[in-house]
DRENGU-111866 format. One record per residue (C-alpha): residue number from 1; y negated, x, z negated. Coordinates in Angstrom, 1 decimal, padded with zeros to 4 digits. Layout:
BEGIN
[site NUM; [Y; X; Z]]
...
//
This chain:
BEGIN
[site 1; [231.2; 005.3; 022.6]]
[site 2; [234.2; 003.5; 024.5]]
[site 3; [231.8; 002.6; 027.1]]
[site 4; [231.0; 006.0; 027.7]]
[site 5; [234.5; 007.3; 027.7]]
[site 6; [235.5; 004.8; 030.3]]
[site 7; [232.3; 005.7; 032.4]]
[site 8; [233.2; 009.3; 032.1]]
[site 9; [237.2; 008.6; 033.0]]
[site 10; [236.0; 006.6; 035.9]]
[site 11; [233.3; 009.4; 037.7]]
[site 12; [236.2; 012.1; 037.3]]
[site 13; [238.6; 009.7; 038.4]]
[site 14; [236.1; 008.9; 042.0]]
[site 15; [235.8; 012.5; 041.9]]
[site 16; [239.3; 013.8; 042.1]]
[site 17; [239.8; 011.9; 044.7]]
[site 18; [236.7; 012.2; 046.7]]
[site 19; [235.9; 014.7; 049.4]]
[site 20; [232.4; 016.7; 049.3]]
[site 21; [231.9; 019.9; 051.4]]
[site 22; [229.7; 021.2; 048.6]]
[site 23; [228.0; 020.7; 045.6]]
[site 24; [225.1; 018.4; 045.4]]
[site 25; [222.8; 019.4; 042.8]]
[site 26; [220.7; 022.6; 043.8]]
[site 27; [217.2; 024.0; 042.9]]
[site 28; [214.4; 021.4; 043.6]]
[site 29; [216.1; 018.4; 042.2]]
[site 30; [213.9; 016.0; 040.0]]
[site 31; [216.0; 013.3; 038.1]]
[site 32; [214.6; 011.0; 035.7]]
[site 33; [215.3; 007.9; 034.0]]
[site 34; [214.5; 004.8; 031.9]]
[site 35; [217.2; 002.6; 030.0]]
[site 36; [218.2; 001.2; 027.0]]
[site 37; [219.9; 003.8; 024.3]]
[site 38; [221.6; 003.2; 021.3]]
[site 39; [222.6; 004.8; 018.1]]
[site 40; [224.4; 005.5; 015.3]]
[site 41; [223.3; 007.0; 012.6]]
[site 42; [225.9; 009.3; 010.7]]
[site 43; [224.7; 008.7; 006.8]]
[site 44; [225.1; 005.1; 006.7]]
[site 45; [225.9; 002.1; 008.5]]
[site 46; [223.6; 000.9; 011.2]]
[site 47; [223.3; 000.5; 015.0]]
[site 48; [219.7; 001.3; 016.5]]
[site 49; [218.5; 000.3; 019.9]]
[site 50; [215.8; 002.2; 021.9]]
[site 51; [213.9; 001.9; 025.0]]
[site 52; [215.1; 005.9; 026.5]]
[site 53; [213.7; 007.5; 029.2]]
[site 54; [213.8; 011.2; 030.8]]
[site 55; [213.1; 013.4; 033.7]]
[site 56; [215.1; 016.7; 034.3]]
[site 57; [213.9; 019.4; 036.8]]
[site 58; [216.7; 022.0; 038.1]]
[site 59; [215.8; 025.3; 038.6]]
[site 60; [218.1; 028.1; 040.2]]
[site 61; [220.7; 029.6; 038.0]]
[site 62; [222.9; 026.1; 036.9]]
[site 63; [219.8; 025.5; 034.3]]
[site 64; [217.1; 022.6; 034.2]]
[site 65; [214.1; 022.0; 031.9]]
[site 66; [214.0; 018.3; 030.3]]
[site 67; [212.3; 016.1; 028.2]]
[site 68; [212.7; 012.6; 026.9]]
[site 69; [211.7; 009.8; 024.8]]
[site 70; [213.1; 007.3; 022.4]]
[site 71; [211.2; 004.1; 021.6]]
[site 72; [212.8; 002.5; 018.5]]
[site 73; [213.3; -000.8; 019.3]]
[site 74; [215.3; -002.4; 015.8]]
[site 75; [217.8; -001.4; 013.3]]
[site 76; [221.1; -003.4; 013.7]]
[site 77; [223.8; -004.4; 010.8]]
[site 78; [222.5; -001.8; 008.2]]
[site 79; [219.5; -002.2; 005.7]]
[site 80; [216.1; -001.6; 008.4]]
[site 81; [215.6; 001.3; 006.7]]
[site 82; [212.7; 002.6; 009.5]]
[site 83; [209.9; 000.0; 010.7]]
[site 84; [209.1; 002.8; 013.4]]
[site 85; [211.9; 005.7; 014.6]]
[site 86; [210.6; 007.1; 018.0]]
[site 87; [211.4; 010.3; 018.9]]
[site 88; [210.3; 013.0; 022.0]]
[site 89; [212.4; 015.8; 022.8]]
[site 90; [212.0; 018.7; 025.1]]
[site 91; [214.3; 021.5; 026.1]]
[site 92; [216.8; 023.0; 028.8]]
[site 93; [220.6; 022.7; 029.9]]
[site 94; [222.8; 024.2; 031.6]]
[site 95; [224.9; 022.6; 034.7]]
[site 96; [228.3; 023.4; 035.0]]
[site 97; [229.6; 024.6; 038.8]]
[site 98; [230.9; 021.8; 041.1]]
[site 99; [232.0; 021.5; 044.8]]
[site 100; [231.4; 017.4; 044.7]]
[site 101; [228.5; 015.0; 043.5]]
[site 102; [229.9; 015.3; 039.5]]
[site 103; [227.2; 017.3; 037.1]]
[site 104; [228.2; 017.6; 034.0]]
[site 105; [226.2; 019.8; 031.8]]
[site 106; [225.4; 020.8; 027.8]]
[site 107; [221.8; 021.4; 026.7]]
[site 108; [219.5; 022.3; 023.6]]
[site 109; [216.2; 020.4; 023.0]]
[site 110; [213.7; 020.5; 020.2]]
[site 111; [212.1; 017.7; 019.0]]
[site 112; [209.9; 016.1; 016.6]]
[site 113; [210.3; 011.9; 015.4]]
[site 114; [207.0; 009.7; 014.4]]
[site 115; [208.5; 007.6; 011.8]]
[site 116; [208.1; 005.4; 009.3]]
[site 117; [210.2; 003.3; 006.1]]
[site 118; [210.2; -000.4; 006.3]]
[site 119; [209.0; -001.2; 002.5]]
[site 120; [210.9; -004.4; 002.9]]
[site 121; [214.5; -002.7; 003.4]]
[site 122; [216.5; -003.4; -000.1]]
[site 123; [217.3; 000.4; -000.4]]
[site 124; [213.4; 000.8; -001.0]]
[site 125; [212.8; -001.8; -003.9]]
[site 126; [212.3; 000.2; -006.5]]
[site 127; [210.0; 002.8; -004.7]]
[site 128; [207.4; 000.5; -003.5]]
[site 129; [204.8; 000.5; -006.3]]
[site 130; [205.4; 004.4; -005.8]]
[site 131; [205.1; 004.9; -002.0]]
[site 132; [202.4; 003.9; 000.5]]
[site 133; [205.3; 004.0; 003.2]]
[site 134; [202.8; 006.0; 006.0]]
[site 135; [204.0; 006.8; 009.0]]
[site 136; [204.7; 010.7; 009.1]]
[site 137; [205.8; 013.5; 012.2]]
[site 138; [208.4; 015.3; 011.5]]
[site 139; [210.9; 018.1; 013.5]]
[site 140; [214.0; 017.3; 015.0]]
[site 141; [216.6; 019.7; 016.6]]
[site 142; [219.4; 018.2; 019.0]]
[site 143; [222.3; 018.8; 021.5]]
[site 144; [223.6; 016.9; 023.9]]
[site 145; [226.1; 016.5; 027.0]]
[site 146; [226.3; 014.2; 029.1]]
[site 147; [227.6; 013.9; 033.3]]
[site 148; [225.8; 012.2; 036.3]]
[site 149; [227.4; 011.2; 038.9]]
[site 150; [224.9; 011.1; 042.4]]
[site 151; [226.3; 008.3; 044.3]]
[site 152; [223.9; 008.4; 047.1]]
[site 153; [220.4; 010.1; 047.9]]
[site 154; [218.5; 007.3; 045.9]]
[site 155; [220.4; 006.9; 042.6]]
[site 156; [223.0; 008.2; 039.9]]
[site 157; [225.2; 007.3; 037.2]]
[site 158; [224.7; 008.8; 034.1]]
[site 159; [226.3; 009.1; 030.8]]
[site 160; [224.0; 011.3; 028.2]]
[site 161; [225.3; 011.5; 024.5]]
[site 162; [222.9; 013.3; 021.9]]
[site 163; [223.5; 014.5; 018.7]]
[site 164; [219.8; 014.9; 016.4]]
[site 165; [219.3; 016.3; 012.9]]
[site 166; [216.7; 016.0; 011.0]]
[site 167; [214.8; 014.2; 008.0]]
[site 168; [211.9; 011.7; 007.6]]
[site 169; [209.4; 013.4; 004.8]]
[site 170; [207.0; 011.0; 003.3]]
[site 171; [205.8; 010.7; -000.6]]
[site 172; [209.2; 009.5; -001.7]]
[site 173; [212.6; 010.9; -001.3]]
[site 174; [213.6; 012.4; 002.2]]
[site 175; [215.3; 010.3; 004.5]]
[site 176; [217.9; 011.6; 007.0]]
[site 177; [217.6; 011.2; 010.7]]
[site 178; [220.8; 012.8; 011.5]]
[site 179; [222.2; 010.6; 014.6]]
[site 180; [224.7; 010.2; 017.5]]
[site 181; [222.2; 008.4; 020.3]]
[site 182; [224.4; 007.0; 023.7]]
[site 183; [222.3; 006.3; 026.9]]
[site 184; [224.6; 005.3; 029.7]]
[site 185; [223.2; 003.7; 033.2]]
[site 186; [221.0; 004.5; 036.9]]
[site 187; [219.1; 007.5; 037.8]]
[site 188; [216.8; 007.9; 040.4]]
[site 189; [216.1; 011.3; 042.0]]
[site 190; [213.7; 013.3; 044.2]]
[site 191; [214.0; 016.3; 045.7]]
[site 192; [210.9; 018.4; 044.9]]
[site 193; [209.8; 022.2; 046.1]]
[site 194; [206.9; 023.9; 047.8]]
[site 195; [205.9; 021.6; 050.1]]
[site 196; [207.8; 018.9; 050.0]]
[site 197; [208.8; 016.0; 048.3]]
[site 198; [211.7; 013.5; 049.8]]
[site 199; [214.6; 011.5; 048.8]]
[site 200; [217.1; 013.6; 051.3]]
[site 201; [218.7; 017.1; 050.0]]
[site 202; [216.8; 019.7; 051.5]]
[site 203; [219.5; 021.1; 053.7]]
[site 204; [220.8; 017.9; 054.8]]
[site 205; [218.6; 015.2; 056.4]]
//
């Protein structure tokens, strides 16, 4: 989470002090993604590291449809509670107005998690002769906020933090999978409408 708050101080900072004759993000814009994410989940003490990746179309109106993925890569410093914890999300924000290259935005997106308990984690030793530990789908719900940055017509900086609720059913006790996921790094972006698809804004070549 410092990470991200330094990120964040450092694209206002560019920002404030930047010149830009308009905003950058208009209708057409396709941005996606693929990095590592982390998180923290909020009933116990644990770190969890994921491959992330997501695309996000604008539409006219300051709103863009989005989905993403999370590939649960290991549980870190807690008790590998999950052997599997991916996750795939799918929803819309909202993009604040701008005259410069800053985007920051707030958005809703509904998801479901494919997951499954690690029977060798000590907080299952006593369920084991009771459980068959399957792997089970189950529905998420999440917001998040997050800012990119679009430093040239090629690439951005991003910061994307995501809060999910949610619990892991299986033929034991439920398991939360409430969560604070970070996913900081590079963007890439196209510009995509009728007719064309290119790498340059639209109205300026």
């Amino acid at each position: 989470m410092k990470s991200a708050l330094i990120l964040l101080f450092c694209m206002v900072s560019f920002c404030s002090y930047a010149q830009f004759e308009k905003r950058y993000v208009d209708y057409g814009l396709l941005r996606f993604q693929g990095n590592l994410a982390f998180g923290t989940p909020l009933t116990r003490s644990a770190t969890n590291m994921y491959f992330a990746g997501d695309v996000d179309y604008y539409l006219k109106g300051n709103v863009s449809v989005n989905g993403g993925i999370f590939y649960f890569v290991n549980e870190y410093g807690g008790q590998a509670v999950f052997q599997q914890n991916h996750s795939l999300f799918a929803g819309f924000s909202y993009h604040f107005p701008t005259n410069n290259h800053l985007d920051a935005y707030i958005g809703i997106q509904p998801g479901v998690s494919l997951s499954q308990l690690n029977s060798e984690s000590p907080l299952f030793i006593d369920d084991i002769a009771f459980s068959s530990f399957e792997a089970t789908i189950n529905p998420l719900f999440s917001v998040n906020a997050g800012m990119n940055f679009f430093a040239n017509k090629y690439f951005n900086v991003f910061v994307n933090v995501k809060y999910q609720r949610g619990k892991h059913f299986s033929d034991i006790s439920a398991q939360s999978l409430e969560e604070l996921k970070l996913t900081l790094g590079l963007g890439y972006m196209l510009w995509a409408r009728k007719g064309s698809c290119r790498f340059s804004r639209p109205e300026v070549d």
